[in-house]
N, C-alpha and C positions, 0 to 999 in steps of 0.2 A: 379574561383574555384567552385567545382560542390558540391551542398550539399548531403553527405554521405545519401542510404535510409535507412528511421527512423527501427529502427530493431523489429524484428516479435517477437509481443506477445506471450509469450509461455501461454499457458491456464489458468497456476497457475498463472501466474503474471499478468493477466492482472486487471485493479479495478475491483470491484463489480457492474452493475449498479444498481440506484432507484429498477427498476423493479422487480431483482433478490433480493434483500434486502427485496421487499414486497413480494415477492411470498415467502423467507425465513421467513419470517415473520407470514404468512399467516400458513405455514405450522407447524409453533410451536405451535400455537393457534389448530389447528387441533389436535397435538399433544397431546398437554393439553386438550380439549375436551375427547380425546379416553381415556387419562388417569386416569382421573375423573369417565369417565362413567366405566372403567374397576373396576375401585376401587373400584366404587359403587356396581355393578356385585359382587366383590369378598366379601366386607360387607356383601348384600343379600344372597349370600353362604352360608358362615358364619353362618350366624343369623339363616338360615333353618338349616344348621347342626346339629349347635351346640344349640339348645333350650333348652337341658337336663341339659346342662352346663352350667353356666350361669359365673363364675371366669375366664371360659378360652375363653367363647367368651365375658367380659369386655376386656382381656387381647388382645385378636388378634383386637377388635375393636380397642384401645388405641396405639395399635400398626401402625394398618392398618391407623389410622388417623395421627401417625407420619410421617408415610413414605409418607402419601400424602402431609402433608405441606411441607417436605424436596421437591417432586416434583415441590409443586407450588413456594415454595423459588426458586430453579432452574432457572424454566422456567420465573418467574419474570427477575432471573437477567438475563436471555439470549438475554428478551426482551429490558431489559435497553441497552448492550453490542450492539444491535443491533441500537438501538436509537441514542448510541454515534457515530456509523458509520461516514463518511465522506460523506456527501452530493456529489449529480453527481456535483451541483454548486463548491463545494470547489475541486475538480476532476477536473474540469476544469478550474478554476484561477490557480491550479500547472500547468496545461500541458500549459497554458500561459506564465508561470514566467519562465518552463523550455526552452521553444522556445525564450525568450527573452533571457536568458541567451545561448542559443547554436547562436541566432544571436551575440552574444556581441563576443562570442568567437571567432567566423568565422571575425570577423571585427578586433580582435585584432592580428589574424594569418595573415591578409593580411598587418596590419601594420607593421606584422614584417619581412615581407617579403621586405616589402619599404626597411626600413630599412637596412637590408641586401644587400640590391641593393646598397644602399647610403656608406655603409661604404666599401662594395669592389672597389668603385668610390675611393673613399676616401685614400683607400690604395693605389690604381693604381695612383694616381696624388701624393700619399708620396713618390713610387716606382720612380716615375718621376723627382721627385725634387732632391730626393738621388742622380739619376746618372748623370742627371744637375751640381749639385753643383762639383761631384766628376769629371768629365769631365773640368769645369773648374778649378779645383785643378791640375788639371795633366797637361793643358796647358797654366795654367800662371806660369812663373818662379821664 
């Protein structure tokens, strides 16, 4: 029996590897850099703007400084989300466990193929016996 070939990764399904998880990785940290330095930009804005004012630039500062922690909360937990990923190791102990279980399968479909072999044996020697016996019914008196 010939083994089925393994069927094509479509792009979304296929895992992640190490590499792409750091280069994702890489790229939030970048991320979070431009964010930072924008913020800072927009503060310095700000601050030259508004010098005249001094209530509404506490306000937009107090503000500007929430929406940066809400960033860095974000990007914190994106980074943890990425952390928990599945290692290429643990990626490749499944595609182990699943070859051992498509081997297990492929061995219990040949056992049952025996099987099937053995019980139409089985039939054809009850088939035998049946007309045996009925043949000597009809020629003993």
């Amino acid at each position: 029996m010939q083994e089925p070939p393994p069927a094509p990764y479509i792009e979304d399904d296929r895992p992640a590897t190490l590499g792409e998880l750091r280069s994702t990785r890489r790229w939030l940290v970048a991320a979070a850099v431009w964010a930072v330095a924008a913020t800072a930009l927009a503060v310095f804005a700000l601050i030259e703007a508004g010098k005249d004012d001094d209530a509404a630039q506490t306000q937009a500062a107090s503000e500007l400084g929430r929406v940066q922690r809400g960033l860095n909360n974000r990007i914190d937990e994106l980074e943890s989300r990425i952390d928990d990923l599945p290692t290429s190791d643990d990626l490749s102990q499944l595609d182990g466990r699943l070859k051992d279980l498509e081997d297990a399968s492929d061995n219990v479909g040949t056992d049952i193929d025996r099987l099937g072999d053995r019980l139409g044996d089985l039939e054809g020697r009850v088939d035998e016996l049946e007309q045996s016996e009925q043949t000597q019914t009809e020629t003993t008196p």
